[in-house]
N, C-alpha and C positions, 0 to 999 in steps of 0.2 A: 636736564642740562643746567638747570640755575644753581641744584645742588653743588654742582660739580663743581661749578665756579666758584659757590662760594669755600666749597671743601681747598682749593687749590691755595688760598693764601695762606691757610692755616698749614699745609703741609708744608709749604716752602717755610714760613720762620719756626717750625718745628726741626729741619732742615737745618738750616742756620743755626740754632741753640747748638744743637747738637754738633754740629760741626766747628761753635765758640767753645763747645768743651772739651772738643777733642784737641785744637787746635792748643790751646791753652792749659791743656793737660789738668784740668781741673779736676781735683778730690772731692769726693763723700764730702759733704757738710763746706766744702767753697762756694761762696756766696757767687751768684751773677750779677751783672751790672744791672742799675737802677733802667725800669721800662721804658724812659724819656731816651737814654743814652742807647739803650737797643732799637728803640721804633728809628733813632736818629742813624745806626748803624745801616743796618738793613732796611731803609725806607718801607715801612709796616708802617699800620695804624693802630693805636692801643688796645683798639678793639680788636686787631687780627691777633696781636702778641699776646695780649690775655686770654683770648681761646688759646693758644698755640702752650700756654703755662698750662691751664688749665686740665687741657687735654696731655699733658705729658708730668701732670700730679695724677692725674687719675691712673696712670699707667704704672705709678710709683718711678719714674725718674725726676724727679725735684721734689720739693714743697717748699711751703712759703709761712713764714713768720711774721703776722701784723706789726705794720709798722719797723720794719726791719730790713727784709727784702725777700726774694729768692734763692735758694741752695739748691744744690745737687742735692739727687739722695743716695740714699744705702742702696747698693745693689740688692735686690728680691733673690729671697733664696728661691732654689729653681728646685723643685719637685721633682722627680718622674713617678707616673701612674705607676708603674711597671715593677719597680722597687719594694717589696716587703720589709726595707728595712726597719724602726721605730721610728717615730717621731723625731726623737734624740738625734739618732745617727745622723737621721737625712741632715737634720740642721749642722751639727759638727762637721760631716763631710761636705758641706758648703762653708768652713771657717766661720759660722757665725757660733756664738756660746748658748746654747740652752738652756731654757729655764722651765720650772714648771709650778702653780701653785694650785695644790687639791680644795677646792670647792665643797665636795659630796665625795663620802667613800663607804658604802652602806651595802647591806642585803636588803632585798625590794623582792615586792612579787611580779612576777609575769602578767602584763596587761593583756588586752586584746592585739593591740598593735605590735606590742613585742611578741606576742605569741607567732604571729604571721611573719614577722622576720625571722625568728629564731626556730620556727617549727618546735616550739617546745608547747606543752599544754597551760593552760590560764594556771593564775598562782603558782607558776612554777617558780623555784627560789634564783632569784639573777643577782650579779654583785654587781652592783652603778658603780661608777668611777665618772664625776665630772670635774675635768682639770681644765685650767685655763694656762695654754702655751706658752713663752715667753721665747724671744730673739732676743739677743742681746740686752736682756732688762726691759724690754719691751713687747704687749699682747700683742697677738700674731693669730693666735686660732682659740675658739674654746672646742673642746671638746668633752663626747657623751659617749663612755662605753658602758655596753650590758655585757655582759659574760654570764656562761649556764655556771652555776653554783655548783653543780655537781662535779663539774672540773678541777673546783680548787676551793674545797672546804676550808673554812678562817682566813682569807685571803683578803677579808676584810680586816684586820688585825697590822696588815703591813702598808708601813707610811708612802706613800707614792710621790714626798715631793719629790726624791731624789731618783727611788728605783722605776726603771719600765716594767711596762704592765706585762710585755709579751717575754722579756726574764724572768720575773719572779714565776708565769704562769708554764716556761721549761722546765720551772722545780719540781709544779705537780706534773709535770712530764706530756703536759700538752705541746704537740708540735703543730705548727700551722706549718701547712702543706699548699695552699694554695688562698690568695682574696680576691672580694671580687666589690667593683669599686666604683659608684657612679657620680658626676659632679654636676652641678649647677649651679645658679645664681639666685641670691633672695637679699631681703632688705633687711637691714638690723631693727630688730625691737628693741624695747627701751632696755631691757635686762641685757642683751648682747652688745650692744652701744657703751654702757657703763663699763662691761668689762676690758673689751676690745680698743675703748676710748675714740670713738669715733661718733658722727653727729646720728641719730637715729635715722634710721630710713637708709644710709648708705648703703649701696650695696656690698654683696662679700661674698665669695665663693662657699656652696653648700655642695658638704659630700658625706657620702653614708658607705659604708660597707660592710663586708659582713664576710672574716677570717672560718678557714675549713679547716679541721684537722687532718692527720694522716688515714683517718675513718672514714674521711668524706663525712663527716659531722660539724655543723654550724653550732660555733663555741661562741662567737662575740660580733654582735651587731654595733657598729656605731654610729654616729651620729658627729658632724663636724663643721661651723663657718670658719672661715678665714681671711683678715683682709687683705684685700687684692696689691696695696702696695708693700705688701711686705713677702709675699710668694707666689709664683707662679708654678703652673701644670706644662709638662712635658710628656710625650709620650713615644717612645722608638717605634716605628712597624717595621715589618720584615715581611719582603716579600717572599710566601711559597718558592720553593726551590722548583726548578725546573726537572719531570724526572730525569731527564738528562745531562740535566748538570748537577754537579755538587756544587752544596753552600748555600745562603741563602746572602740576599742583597739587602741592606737598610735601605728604608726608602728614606 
């Protein structure tokens, strides 16, 4: 019960922001009023408003500049799980501009851990691709792909800042048929932190999958964080059709 209570003032001037930004029709990168003149707004206490920021930066709608004040933020590009499109795409078809800068672009042998994702045997030849994302000029995700070698001989040869991985790999006429894709949450080490620019330890969304060809053969295991105020996960379900009726229903 005490939870409750104290969860309740925070939700109301989360409430209020939000309804000062709508109200006011405020942009991306519009600064909000200084905390004195909002506590004085909405009769809050600094302490309920600075939770109320706090938890609506973590959620990626604001952030705040020392000494400066509080802004709106960029709207989070929105994902969906369900999507095979690239990386690229997803970001474009959310009107944000893509970027990409290759890190590692190499042949590597098959470890024990990769062997178990990829069902391929130890020292088998894999090509790494580690790129760090970009939104708008800014880190958003690094990622880690393996790919079987045998897929796409010299493929280590071609620059990946600009081309995707899953065009150039339609050349050697691999077709992905189907992914399969799990996510969850971890904390940035110090090497993630640096690239993604965020304090260590933050958390970020961790996801891995693992692309099937039209063989039902597992070509590319990857590896992937991303931080949270810059994208979110969607996912559509559909409910089984009834056999009596046709169509199926979104839920």
């Amino acid at each position: 019960m005490l939870e409750k209570k104290q969860a309740r003032p925070q939700a109301d001037a989360i409430e209020q922001i939000e309804a000062y930004i709508r109200k006011n029709a405020l942009q991306p990168n519009d600064r909000l009023p200084g905390e004195r003149e909002m506590c004085e707004m909405w009769n809050v206490s600094r302490t309920t408003l600075r939770s109320a920021i706090h938890r609506m930066t973590e959620e990626g709608k604001l952030y705040s500049q020392k000494g400066s004040g509080t802004y709106v933020a960029q709207p989070r590009m929105e994902r969906n799980l369900r999507d095979m499109k690239s990386t690229s795409e997803q970001i474009r078809g959310t009107g944000h501009i893509p970027g990409t800068r290759v890190l590692y672009a190499d042949v590597i042998e098959c470890t024990r851990y990769l062997s178990h994702k990829l069902h391929l045997p130890l020292g088998h030849k894999l090509f790494f691709l580690k790129r760090l994302r970009l939104m708008d000029g800014a880190p958003y995700m690094l990622e880690l792909s393996y790919v079987d070698y045998d897929c796409c001989p010299g493929i280590e040869n071609i620059s990946f800042h600009e081309e995707s991985l899953y065009a150039e790999l339609k050349r050697f006429g691999v077709q992905m048929a189907e992914g399969h894709e799990t996510i969850g949450i971890t904390y940035a080490t110090e090497e993630e932190s640096q690239y993604l620019q965020v304090d260590e330890e933050t958390y970020l969304f961790y996801l891995t999958s693992t692309s099937v060809d039209t063989d039902g053969k597992i070509f590319e295991f990857s590896k992937s964080v991303a931080r949270p105020d810059k994208v979110r996960f969607t996912n559509t379900l559909h409910r089984r059709a009834d056999p009596e009726q046709k169509g199926s229903n979104e839920l």
